[in-house]
N, C-alpha and C positions, 0 to 999 in steps of 0.2 A: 504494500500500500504506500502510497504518496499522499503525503501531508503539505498543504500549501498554506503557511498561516500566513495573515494580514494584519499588520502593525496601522490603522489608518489614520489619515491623517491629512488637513488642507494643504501643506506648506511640505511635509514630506511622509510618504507610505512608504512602511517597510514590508518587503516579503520574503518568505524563505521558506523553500521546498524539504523536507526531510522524507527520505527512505526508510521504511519500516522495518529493518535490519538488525542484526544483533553483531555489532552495535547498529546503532541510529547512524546514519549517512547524508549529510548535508547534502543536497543536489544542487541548488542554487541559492544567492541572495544577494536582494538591491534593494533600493529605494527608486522610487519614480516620485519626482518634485516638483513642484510647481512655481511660480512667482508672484507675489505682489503685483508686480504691474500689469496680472490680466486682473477680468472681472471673478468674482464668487463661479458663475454659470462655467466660464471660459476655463476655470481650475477646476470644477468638478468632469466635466468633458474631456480634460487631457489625461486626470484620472485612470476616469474610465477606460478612456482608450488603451494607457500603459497597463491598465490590469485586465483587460482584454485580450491584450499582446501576451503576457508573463503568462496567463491562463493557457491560452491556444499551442504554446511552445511549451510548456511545461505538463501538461494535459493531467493536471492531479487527479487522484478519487475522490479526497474531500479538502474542503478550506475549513478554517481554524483561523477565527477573526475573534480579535479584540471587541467585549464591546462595550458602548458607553457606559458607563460610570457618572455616577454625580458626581460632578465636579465643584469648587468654588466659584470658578470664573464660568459662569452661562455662555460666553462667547467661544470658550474652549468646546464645552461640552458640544453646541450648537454645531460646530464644524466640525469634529471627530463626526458628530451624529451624520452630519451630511455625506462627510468620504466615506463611514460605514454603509450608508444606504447604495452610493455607487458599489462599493464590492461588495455588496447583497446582490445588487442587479445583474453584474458582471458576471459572477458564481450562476446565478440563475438563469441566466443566457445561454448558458454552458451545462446546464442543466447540471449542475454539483451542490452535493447538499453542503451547507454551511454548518458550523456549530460554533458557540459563541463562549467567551468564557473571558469571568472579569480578570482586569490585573492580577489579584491578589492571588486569585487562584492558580495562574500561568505561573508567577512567581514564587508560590509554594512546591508545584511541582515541579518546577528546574532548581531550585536553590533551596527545600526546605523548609523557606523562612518568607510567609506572605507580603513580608513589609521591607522582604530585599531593594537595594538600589539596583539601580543600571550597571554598574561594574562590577557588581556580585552578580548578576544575567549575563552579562558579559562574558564572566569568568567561567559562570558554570556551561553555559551555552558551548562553551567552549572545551571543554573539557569534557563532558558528554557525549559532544560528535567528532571528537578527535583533531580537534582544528589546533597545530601551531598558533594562533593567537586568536584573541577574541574577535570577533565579527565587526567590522567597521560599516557604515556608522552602528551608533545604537540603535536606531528604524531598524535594522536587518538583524541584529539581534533579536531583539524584541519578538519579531515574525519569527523567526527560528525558535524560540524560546515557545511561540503559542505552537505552531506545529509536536514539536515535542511532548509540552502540553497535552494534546490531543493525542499522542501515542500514548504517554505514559499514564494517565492520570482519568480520561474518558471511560464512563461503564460502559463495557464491552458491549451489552446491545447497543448504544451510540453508536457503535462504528459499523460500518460498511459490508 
């Protein structure tokens, strides 16, 4: 099985394909980003598009998406909520079922410890799939991290 999580995000998505393997096998990971100087509309569409692309060329069994969280800042949560609705759409395009899981959870099952930072995911992410150094940026962490997630951590009737 191929696991494709989504780290989402307005400003940068992270993604990361993991191999269902003993060990777990990183396949891929990037970030797809966008800019400030388009519009709201124009950054969800180029989104789309890059997770459209990662999809088709990656062809996973299931995605493993972040999902919102109440946040303090409504502005934060408002755009995660939007980039998640695009790779909701994308995933469903491509007819993949999605499964969703908050932070805390992602980061208990890779590190342990629900209220890890990034460079303890980082670390462990790392160390987990055999990677010479931690995943750059932390977007593609992150997605590698919820992928794993979704191997390690999902009840077995969850999956595929």
């Amino acid at each position: 099985m191929f696991v494709l999580g989504i780290d989402p995000g307005l400003s940068t998505t992270g993604y990361g394909m993991v191999e269902d393997s003993r060990p777990p096998r990183a396949v891929l990971a990037g970030v797809i980003r966008t800019t400030t100087d388009m519009t709201t509309a124009q950054r969800l569409a180029e989104l789309y598009r890059g997770l459209g692309q990662v999809i088709a060329e990656a062809r996973p069994d299931v995605i493993a998406l972040e999902t919102v969280f109440t946040n303090r800042n409504l502005q934060t949560a408002i755009t995660v909520g939007r980039a998640s609705g695009v790779a909701m759409l994308a995933a469903a395009q491509a007819e993949i079922a999605v499964f969703e899981y908050v932070p805390t959870v992602v980061k208990s099952a890779v590190t342990g410890d629900g209220a890890a930072n990034k460079a303890q995911v980082q670390t462990m992410v790392a160390r987990l799939l055999g990677l010479g150094q931690p995943p750059q940026p932390p977007d593609a962490a992150d997605a590698l991290a919820l992928a794993l997630c979704h191997l390690r951590a999902a009840p077995l009737e969850a999956r595929p």
